[in-house]
BABA-58474 format. One line per 4 residues: number of its first residue (from 1); for each residue z, y, x of C-alpha. Coordinates in steps of 0.05 Angstrom, whole numbers. Layout:
BEGIN
NUM> Z:Y:X  ... .
This chain:
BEGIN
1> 2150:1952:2100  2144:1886:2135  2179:1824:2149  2250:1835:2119 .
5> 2306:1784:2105  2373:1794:2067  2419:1834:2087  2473:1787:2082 .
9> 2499:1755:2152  2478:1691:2115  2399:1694:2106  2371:1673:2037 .
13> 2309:1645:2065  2251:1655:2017  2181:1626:2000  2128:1670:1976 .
17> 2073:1646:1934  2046:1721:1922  2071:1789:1929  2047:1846:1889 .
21> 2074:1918:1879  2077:1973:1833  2109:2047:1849  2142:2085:1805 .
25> 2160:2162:1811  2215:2198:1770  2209:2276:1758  2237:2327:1805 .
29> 2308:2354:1806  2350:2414:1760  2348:2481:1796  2382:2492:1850 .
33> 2378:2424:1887  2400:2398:1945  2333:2385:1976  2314:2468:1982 .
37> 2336:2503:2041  2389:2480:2079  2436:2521:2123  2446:2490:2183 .
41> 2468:2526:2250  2414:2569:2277  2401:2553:2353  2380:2610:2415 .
45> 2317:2605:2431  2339:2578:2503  2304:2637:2543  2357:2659:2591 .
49> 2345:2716:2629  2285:2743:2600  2284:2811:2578  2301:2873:2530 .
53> 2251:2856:2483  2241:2787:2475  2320:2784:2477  2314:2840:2422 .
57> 2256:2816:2375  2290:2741:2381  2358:2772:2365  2335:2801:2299 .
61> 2300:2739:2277  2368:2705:2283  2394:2762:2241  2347:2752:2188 .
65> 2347:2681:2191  2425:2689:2187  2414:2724:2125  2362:2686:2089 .
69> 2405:2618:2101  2465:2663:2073  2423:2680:2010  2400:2607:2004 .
73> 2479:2584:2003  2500:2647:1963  2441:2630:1901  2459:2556:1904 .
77> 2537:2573:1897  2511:2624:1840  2457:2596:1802  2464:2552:1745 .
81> 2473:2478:1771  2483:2429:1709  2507:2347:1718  2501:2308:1649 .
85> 2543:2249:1641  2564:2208:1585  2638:2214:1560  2667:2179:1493 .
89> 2596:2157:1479  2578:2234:1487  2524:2264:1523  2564:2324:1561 .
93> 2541:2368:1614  2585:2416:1671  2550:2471:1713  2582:2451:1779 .
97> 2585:2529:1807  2635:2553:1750  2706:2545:1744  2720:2480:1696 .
101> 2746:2518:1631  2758:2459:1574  2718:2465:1520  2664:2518:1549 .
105> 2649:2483:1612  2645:2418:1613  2616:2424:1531  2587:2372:1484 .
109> 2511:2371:1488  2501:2319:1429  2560:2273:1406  2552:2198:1400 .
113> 2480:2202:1441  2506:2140:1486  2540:2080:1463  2517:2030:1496 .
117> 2514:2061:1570  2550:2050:1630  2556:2056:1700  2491:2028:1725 .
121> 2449:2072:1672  2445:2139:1724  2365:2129:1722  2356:2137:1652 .
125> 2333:2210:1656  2267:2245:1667  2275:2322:1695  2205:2366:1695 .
129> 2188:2391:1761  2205:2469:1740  2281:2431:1715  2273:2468:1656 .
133> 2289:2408:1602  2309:2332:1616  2288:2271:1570  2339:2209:1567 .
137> 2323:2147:1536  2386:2119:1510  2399:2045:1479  2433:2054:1413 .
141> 2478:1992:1381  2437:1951:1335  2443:1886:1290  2413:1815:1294 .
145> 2403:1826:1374  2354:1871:1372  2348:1935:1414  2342:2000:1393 .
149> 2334:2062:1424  2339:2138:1422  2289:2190:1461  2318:2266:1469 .
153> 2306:2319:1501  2354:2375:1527  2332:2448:1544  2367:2461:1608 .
157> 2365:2540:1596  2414:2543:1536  2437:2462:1526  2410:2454:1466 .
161> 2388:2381:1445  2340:2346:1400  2322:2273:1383  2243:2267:1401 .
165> 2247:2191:1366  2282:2140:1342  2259:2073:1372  2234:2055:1445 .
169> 2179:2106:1472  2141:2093:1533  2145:2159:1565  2116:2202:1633 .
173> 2130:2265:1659  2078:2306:1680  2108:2359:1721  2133:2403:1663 .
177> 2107:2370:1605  2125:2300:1583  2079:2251:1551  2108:2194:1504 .
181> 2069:2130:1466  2110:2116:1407  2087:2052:1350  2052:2075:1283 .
185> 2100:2063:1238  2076:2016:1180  2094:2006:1110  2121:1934:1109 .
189> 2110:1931:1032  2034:1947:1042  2029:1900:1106  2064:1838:1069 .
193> 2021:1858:1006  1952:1857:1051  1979:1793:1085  1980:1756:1023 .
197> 1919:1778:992  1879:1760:1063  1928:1696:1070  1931:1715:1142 .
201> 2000:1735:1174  2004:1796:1207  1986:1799:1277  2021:1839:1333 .
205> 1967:1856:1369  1950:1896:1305  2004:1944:1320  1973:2013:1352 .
209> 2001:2071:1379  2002:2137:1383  2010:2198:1445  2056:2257:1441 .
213> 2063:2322:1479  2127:2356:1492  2155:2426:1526  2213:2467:1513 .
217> 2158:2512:1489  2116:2475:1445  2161:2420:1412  2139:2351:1404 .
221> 2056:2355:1389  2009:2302:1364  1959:2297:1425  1918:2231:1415 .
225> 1922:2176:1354  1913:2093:1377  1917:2102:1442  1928:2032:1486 .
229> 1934:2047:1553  1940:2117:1577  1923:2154:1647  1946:2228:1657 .
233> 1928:2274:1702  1984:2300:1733  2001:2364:1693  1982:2326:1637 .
237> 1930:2375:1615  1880:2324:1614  1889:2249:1591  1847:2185:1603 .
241> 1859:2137:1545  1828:2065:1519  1831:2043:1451  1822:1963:1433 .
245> 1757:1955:1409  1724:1885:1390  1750:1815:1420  1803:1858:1447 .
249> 1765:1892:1493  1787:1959:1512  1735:2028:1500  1746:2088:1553 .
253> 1756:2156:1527  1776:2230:1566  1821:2277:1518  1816:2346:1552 .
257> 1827:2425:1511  1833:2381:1441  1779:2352:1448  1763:2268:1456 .
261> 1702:2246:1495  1669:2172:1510  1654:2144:1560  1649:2069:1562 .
265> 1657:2003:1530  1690:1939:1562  1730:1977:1613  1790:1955:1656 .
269> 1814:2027:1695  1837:2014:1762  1855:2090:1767  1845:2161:1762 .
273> 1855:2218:1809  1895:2281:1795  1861:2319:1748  1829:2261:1715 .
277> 1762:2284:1742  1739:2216:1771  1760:2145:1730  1757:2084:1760 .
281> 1734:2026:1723  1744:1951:1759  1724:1878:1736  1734:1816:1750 .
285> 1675:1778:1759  1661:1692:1775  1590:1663:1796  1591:1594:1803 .
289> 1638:1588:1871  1625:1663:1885  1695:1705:1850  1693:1785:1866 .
293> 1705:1848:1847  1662:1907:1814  1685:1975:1811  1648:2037:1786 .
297> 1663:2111:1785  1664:2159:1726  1646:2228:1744  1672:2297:1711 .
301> 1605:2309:1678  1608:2231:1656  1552:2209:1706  1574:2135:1735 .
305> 1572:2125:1808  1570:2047:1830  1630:2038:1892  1633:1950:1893 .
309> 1577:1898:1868  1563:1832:1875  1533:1843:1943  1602:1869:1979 .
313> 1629:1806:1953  1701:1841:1941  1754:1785:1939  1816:1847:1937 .
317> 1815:1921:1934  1860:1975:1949  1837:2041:1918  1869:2123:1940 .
321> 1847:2144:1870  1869:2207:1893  1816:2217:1951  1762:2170:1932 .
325> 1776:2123:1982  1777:2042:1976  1794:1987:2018  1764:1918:2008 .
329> 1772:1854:2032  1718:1790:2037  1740:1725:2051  1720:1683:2098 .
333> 1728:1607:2127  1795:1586:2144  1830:1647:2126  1788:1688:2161 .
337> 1766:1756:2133  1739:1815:2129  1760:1886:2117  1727:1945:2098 .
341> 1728:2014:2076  1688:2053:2032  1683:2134:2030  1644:2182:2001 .
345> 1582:2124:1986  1587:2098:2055  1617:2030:2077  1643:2013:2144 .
349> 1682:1942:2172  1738:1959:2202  1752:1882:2232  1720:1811:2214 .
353> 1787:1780:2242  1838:1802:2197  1886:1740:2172  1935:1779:2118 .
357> 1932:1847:2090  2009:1862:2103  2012:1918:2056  1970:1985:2026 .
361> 2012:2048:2029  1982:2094:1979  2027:2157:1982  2075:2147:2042 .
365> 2116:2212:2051  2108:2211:2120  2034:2220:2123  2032:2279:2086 .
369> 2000:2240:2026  1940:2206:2067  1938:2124:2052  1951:2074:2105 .
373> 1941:1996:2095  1971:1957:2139  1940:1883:2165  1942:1824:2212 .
377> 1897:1792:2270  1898:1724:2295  1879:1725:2363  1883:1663:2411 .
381> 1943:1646:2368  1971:1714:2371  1984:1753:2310  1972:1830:2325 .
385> 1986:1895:2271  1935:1947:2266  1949:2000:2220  1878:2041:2183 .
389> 1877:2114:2163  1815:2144:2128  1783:2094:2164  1806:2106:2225 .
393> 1845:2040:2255  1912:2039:2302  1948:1978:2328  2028:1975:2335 .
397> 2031:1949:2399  2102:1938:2440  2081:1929:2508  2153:1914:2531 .
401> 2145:1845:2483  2109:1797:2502  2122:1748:2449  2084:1748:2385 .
405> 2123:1795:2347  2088:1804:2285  2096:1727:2264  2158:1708:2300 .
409> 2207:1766:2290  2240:1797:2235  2199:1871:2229  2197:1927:2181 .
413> 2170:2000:2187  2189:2066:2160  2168:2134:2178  2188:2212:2184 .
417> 2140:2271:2179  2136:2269:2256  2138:2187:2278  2130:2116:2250 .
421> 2193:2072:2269  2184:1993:2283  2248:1955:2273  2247:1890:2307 .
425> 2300:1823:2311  2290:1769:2343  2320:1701:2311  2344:1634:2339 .
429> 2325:1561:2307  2379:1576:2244  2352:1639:2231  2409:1686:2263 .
433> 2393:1747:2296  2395:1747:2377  2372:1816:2398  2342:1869:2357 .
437> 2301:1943:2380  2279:1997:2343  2214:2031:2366  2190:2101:2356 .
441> 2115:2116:2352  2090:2189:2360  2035:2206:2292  1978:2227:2315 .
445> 1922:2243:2271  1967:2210:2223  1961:2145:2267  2015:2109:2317 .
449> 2007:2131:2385  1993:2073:2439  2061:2089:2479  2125:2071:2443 .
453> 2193:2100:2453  2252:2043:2451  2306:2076:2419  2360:2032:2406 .
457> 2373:1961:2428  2428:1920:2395  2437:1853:2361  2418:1864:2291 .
461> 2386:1938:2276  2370:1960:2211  2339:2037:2213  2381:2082:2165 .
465> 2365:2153:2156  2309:2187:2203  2323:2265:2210  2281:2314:2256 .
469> 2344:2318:2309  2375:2243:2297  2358:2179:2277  2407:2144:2244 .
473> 2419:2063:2246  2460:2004:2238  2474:1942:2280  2512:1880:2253 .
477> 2554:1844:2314  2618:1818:2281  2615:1887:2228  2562:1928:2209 .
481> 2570:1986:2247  2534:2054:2237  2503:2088:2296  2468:2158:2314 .
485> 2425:2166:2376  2463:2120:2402  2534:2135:2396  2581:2098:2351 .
489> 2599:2133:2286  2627:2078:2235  2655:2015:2222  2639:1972:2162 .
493> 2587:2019:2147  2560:2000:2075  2490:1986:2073  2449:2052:2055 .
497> 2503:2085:2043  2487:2154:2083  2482:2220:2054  2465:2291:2075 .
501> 2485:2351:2032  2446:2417:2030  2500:2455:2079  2477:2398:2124 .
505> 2541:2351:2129  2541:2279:2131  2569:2233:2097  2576:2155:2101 .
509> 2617:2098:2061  2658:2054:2089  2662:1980:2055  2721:1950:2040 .
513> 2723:1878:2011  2717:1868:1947  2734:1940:1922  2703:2009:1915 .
517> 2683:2038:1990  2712:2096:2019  2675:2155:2023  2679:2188:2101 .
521> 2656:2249:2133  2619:2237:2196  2586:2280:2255  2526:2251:2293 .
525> 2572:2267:2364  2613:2200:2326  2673:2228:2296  2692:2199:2227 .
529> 2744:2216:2175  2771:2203:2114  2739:2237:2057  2751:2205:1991 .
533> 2776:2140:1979  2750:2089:1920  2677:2128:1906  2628:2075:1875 .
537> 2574:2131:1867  2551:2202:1903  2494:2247:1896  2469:2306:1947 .
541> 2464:2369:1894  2473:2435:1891  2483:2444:1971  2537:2400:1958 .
545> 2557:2335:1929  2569:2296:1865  2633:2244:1870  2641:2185:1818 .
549> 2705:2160:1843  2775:2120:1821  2742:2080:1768  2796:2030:1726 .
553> 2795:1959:1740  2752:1932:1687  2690:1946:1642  2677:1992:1623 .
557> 2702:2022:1693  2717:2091:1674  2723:2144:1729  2732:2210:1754 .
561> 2668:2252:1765  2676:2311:1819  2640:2361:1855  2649:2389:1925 .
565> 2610:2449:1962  2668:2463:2007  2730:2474:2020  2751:2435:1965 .
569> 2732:2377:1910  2733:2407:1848  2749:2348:1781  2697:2357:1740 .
573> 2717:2309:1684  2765:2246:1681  2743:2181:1637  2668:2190:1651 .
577> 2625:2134:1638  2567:2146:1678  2534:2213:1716  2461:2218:1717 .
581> 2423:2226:1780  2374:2284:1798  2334:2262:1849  2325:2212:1904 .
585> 2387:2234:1954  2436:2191:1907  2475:2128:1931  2511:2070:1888 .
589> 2557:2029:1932  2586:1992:1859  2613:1929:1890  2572:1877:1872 .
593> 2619:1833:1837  2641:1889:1780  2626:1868:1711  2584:1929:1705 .
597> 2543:1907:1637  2606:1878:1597  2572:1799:1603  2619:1753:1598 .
601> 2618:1698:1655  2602:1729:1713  2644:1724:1779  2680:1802:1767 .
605> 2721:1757:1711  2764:1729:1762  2776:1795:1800  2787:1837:1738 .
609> 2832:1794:1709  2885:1773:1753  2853:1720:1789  2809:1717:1852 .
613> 2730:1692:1865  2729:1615:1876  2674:1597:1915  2681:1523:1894 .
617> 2680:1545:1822  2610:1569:1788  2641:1626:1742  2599:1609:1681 .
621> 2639:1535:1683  2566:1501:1688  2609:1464:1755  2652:1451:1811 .
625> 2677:1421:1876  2729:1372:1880  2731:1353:1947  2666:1320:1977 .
629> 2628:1324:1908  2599:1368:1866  2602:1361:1800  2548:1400:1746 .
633> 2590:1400:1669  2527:1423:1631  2477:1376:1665  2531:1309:1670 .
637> 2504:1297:1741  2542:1298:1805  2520:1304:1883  2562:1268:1948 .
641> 2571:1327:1996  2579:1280:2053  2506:1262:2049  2477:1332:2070 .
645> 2534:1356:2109  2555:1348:2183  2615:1362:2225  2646:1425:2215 .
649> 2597:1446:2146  2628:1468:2078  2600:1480:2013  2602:1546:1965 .
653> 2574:1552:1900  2535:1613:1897  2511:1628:1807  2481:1668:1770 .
657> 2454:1681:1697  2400:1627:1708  2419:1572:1751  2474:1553:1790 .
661> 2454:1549:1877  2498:1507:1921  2506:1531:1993  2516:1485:2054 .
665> 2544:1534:2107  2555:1511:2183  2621:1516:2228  2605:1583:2243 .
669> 2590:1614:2171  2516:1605:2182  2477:1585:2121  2445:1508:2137 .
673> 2410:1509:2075  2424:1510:1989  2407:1468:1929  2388:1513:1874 .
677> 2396:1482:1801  2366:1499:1742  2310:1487:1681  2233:1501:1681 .
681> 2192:1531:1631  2172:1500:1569  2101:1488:1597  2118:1453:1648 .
685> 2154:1406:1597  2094:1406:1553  2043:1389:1609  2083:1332:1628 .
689> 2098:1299:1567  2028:1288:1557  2005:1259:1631  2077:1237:1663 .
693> 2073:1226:1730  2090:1264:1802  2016:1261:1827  1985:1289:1763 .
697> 2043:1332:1750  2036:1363:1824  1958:1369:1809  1974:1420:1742 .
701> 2018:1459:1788  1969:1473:1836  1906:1493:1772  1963:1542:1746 .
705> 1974:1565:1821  1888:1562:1826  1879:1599:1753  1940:1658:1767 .
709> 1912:1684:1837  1834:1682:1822  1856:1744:1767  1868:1781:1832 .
713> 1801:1746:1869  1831:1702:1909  1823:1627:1927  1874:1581:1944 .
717> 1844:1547:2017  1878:1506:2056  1936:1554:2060  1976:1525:2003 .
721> 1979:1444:1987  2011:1395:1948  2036:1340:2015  2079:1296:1975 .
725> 2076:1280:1905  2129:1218:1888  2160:1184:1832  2230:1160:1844 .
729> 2288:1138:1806  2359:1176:1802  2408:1131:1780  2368:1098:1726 .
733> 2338:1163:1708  2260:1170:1722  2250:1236:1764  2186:1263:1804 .
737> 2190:1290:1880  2137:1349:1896  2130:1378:1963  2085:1437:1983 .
741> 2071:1470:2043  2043:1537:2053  2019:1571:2112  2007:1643:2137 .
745> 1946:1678:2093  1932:1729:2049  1987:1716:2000  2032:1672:2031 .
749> 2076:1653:2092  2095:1591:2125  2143:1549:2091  2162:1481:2059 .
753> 2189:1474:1981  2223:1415:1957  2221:1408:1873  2254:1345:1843 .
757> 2242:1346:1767  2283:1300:1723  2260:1294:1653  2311:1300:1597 .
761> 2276:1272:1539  2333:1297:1489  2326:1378:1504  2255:1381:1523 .
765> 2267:1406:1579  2262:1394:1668  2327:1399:1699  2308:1416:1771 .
769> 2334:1418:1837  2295:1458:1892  2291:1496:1964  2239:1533:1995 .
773> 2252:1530:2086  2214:1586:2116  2252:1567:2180  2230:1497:2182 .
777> 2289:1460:2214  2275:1385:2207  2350:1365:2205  2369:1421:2148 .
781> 2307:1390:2108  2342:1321:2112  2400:1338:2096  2380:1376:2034 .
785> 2338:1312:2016  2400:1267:2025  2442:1317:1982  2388:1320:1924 .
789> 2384:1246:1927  2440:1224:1919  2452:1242:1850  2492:1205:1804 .
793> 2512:1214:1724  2576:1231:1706  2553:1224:1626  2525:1154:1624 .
């Protein structure tokens, strides 16, 4: 949370239009797993030279807590603790806490179930909470491009398997039952007969849906027919559903003991709480200049409770379905507004000052569940943080900085069960870290306390790992080093690459360029040591951990897939395709250059094959440096470096899939500023074929910008403009200059983006060179300017 650049040394400097999230859980982990009890060193009790029978009664709980921890290790050394991997396109699965005996364990849970995975496909599996059965979703080879997949479901008991469907199924699990929409499947002879006869093709929208059940128990069951959208509870005992009615308007229904029930017409549901008890239904509403919100509540006994109308005058909400609780903001003059909260029928402002809603924090882990939105005030031209909790309001204040923090520094926060901790960096002019502190704030009432503890101080922190006795962190000087209360631990520490195992050891990987990390042991007193060498992939399991290590060279990047729990690492399998994770506490350090999906073109062709990454070379062959010009093959254009570069600056050419970026970098490594090159949408083309020129051209951009965020009840202001709109010539070749500023509101933050759109008549199509400056450094804008502009053809 909060204001976060790249991790890179290099910033990639950003301009947001609009930010908007969505959170995702996946299903608990397979019996045992590494997050129960752990079996760390019990400490004394630190009473000295107290007597007999404190000394006694303390001594025995030490016993019994001795033996309890030794049970804990002993059951998850004992118990059944399965991985599943794919192996020769086979779905195969090893209990980690038996001796590997070939062809009993590892065995075959169903042959061919995975042809197209690899590496980067760990996520692909659901577990139920109880980890009695799994569901994978696997992508199956198909013909004419087209994607087909495969939904089954393994009983974790006795490894039996069994294919739930064949196709793509949208699926949730609900604790220990899993819930999966799957397409009616139609009889193409009937639909191409009824086509015909009506002389109306078929439409897609037609297509409807229906809801399954499954358990290990129960099979697959029938639950609900046409079902659009779909809202569990979260046992999945109870289902809220909508069906497309009319105009495509969607009806509300409740599915509880077999039985449907409805409730309303027109709906949009904004949520439901747990048991599916209370639905909330939201809608947009416009009235003449007015645009705001209405939300209303649906009861268990169906009565309808009104939370927003017309009169709150709602621009944004944030609703804790799961409390009855909703945030809601109404905007003011100038980017001024208001924000309030609403409980229980009663409404209360919590500030008419507040400039940006940062971010709404539904179910942070380290509030035990409560909601938290986090916000902005302007004051005096200082930007302050305030933080609100069922109502209640906070600020973040650092009294030992003085500057204004919250607009000027680089920030983020994360939290513990016991304390919030602020991350701060302070940047220069080209956007490189100077000094950097990480603050810890005491949760009280599930709110920051008012007297922060500096905990660290370095150049450029980034907080790691948070534990009850340490707090671990990185700072980048001329490495990134890893760091614990502290004390040095690592070198080249790789980016979230920090691990804790159920017997409470650590362990940390150790980058090295441009191959697979090293995997180290470390202490928090700041001893290190080798552990492992080449692991792309680990997972905490088991009181122990999971090693995907030693993969070959190229895709598909077979490897060896191990298990340790101490003393030793016990091989598992060799030529493993991929391991599939069981829970959050799993880390892939894959270097970011391997071929991982077997595309051709990509930058892991020139390390995989012999050769090494040219960064004057885009890897696709779309262009090139040769010397002070860059030259673009597909788009026959070609730039003069010298025009946007001064003494000491180099250029790199930094691609990808869609468009190729070119990166002015400055004596020092330091990223100046880039070009980024590629094609617009066809609407874009479309719009300007018919009116043709930068000022009317700039004018559509800004309606689509207008029409997109007044869905979410928002209004453009003064925060985001069109400043230049220009028509210019490049080389003989009409082209249209667009410049837009933003500046710090509810959606945005302060930058400047450059767009130069050339028309090519013969594809239909923009070609387009932009760059958005958050840091707004006059002389980097010119320079990028000069660079764009002095485009030449190569093709003419």
């Amino acid at each position: 949370m909060g204001k976060r650049r790249d991790r890179k040394r290099t910033a990639i400097v950003l301009s947001i239009c609009a930010v908007m999230a969505a959170v995702m859980s996946l299903g608990g982990c397979t019996a045992p797993s590494a997050n129960q009890s752990g079996t760390g060193t019990n400490q004394g009790n630190g009473s000295g030279g107290q007597n007999g029978t404190e000394d006694s009664a303390a001594a025995g709980q030490e016993e019994r807590d001795q033996k309890a921890q030794n049970q804990d290790t002993w059951d998850q050394k004992t118990a059944p603790a399965y991985v599943y991997y794919i192996k020769n396109t086979d779905l195969m699965r090893a209990d980690v806490n038996k001796v590997m005996d070939e062809g009993k364990n590892p065995s075959v849970v169903m042959k061919g179930a995975g042809p197209c995975a690899n590496l980067k496909d760990y996520y692909d599996v659901k577990i139920s909470e109880d980890g009695s059965f799994l569901i994978f979703n696997f992508e199956m080879e198909s013909e004419n491009f087209s994607v087909d997949e495969k939904l089954i479901a393994v009983n974790d008991r006795d490894g039996t398997a069994k294919v739930l469907y064949d196709g793509y199924a949208y699926t949730v699990m609900c604790r220990n039952r899993l819930l999966y929409q799957v397409p009616v499947k139609v009889d193409l002879k009937q639909q191409a007969g009824q086509a015909l006869s009506s002389r109306k093709p078929y439409d897609i929208s037609e297509q409807k849906y229906d809801l399954y059940s499954y358990t290990p128990q129960t099979g697959s069951c029938l639950e609900v027919e046409d079902v659009y959208n779909f809202y569990p509870s979260e046992d999945g005992a109870v289902i809220c559903f909508t069906r497309k009615g009319e105009h495509g308007k969607e009806r509300l229904y409740r599915y509880r003991d077999g039985k449907e029930e409805f409730l309303a017409d027109d709906v949009q549901v904004a949520g439901v709480n747990g048991d599916c008890s209370n639905i909330y239904m939201s809608g947009f509403q416009e009235d003449g200049d007015l645009c705001y919100f209405e939300m209303d509540k649906i009861n268990k006994d169906g009565t309808v409770e009104e939370i927003l109308s017309k009169a709150d005058r709602a621009g944004s909400y944030y609703l804790d379905s799961g409390s009855d609780r909703v945030y809601y903001s109404v905007y003011g003059e100038d980017g001024i507004n208001s924000l309030y909260y609403y409980k229980e029928g009663e409404k209360k402002l919590l500030s008419d000052q507040v400039s940006m809603v940062w971010e709404f924090i539904e179910k942070p882990h380290w509030l035990a569940g409560e909601a938290m939105i986090l916000y902005h005030i302007n004051e005096s031209g200082r930007s302050r943080l305030f933080a609100a909790t069922d109502g209640i309001v906070s600020e973040f204040a650092v009294p030992d900085i003085r500057d204004n923090w919250v607009n000027d520094y680089d920030w983020y926060l994360a939290g513990s069960e016991d304390a919030v901790y602020l991350s701060l960096t302070k940047m220069d002019d080209s956007y490189q870290a100077q000094q950097s502190w990480i603050y810890e704030f005491d949760l009280k009432g599930g709110l920051p306390g008012q007297s922060p503890k500096c905990i660290a101080n370095g150049t450029e922190l980034d907080l790691v790992r948070e534990e009850q006795e340490s707090v671990f962190y990185t700072d980048y000087n001329t490495s990134q080093d890893l760091y614990c209360d502290g004390v040095k631990v690592l070198e080249n520490f790789s980016t979230e690459g920090l691990l804790k195992t159920g017997q409470g050891e650590y362990f940390a990987f150790c980058a090295k360029e441009r191959s697979a990390p090293d995997l180290m042991r470390i202490t928090t007193a700041g001893s290190s040591k080798l552990f492992l060498e080449n692991v792309v992939q680990c997972e905490s399991f088991a009181g122990g951990l999971l090693l995907f290590s030693d993969c070959r060279t190229n895709y598909p990047y077979l490897g060896t897939l191990s298990f340790y729990s101490g003393p030793d690492i016990k091989v598992i399998d060799e030529d493993v395709t991929v391991f599939f994770q069981h829970g959050d506490d799993f880390v892939d350090m894959v270097p970011w250059d391997w071929d991982w999906n077997g595309s051709s073109g990509t930058q892991a062709d020139f390390a995989d094959y012999g050769g090494s990454y040219d960064p004057n070379q885009d890897a696709m062959g779309r262009a090139y440096i040769d010397g002070t010009t860059f030259y673009h093959t597909e788009y026959g254009f070609c730039l003069d470096l010298s025009k946007g570069s001064g003494p000491g600056d180099h250029y790199e050419i930094n691609d990808n899939d869609q468009r190729v970026g070119l990166i002015c970098y400055d004596g020092d490594g330091n990223e100046r500023y880039g070009v980024y090159i590629g094609e617009t949408p066809m609407e874009m083309w479309q719009f300007y074929s018919d009116q043709g020129n930068a000022a009317d051209f700039g004018q559509w951009m800004l309606e689509m910008y207008d029409r997109t965020i007044e869905q979410y009840g928002l209004k453009r202001g003064n925060e985001f403009c069109l400043e230049k709109a220009e028509d210019m010539d490049f080389d003989g070749q009409k082209a249209m200059k667009l410049v837009f500023k933003t500046e710090d509101g509810m959606m945005t933050i302060k930058s400047t983006m450059f767009r130069y759109f050339i028309p090519d008549q013969e594809n239909e199509r923009f070609i387009e060179l932009e760059r958005s400056f958050m840091i707004e450094s006059q002389e980097d804008m010119e320079a990028f300017e000069r660079l764009a502009e002095s485009l030449q053809w190569t093709d003419r």
